[in-house]
N, C-alpha and C positions, 0 to 999 in steps of 0.2 A: 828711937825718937818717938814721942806722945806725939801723936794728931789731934787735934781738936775736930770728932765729929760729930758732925749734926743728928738728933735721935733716930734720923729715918736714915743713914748712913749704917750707923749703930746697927738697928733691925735686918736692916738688910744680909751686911759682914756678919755679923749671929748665925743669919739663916743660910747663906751658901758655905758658910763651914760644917753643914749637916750635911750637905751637897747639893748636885746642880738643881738650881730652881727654873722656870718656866718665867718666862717675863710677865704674863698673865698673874701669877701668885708672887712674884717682888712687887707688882704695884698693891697689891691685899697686904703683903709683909708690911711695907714703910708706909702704905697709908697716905699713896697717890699715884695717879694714874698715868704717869712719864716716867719707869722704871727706865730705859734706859738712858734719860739726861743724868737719872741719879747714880746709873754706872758711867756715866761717864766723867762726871764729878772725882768718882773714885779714882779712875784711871785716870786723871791731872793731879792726885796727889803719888804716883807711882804704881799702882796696881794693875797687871793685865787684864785679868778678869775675862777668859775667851769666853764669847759668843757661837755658838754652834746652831747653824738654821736646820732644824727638824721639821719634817712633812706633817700637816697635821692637816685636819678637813672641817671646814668652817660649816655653820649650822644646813647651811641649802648643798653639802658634799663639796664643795668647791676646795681644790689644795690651798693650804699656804704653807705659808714658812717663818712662823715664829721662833722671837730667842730663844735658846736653853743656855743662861749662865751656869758657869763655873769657875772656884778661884784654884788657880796652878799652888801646886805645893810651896811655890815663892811667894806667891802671894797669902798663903798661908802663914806661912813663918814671919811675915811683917808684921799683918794684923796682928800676933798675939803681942807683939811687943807695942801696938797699937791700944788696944784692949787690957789691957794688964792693969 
């Protein structure tokens, strides 16, 4: 079944089919700065799309814990029928 997506939907599904992206580089992909309402957008039209919180050390060394997207091999096999 066609989805109708919006082009920063588009960018984004393009770019995690290359693999897991950084929640930081999906808002540079789509081209705003709320990468994940725009995965979540995706995941109300059926797609999982797990988030996985990686350590990383913000500029003054402090931890945190931003997303790392990736799309599951199911959600792979939508998209192309998506995309087609």
């Amino acid at each position: 079944m066609k989805k109708s997506l919006n082009p920063r939907q588009t960018r984004v599904l393009n770019a995690l089919e290359n693999g897991p992206k950084m929640r930081e580089m999906l808002d540079v992909i789509a081209g705003c700065s709320n990468s994940p309402e725009l995965i979540s957008s995706l995941r109300r039209l059926g797609l999982e799309i797990p988030c996985e919180r990686v350590e990383r050390f913000d500029r003054d060394g402090n931890a945190c814990y931003p997303g790392l997207y990736r799309l599951t091999p199911e959600d792979k096999a939508i998209i192309r029928g998506w995309l087609k």
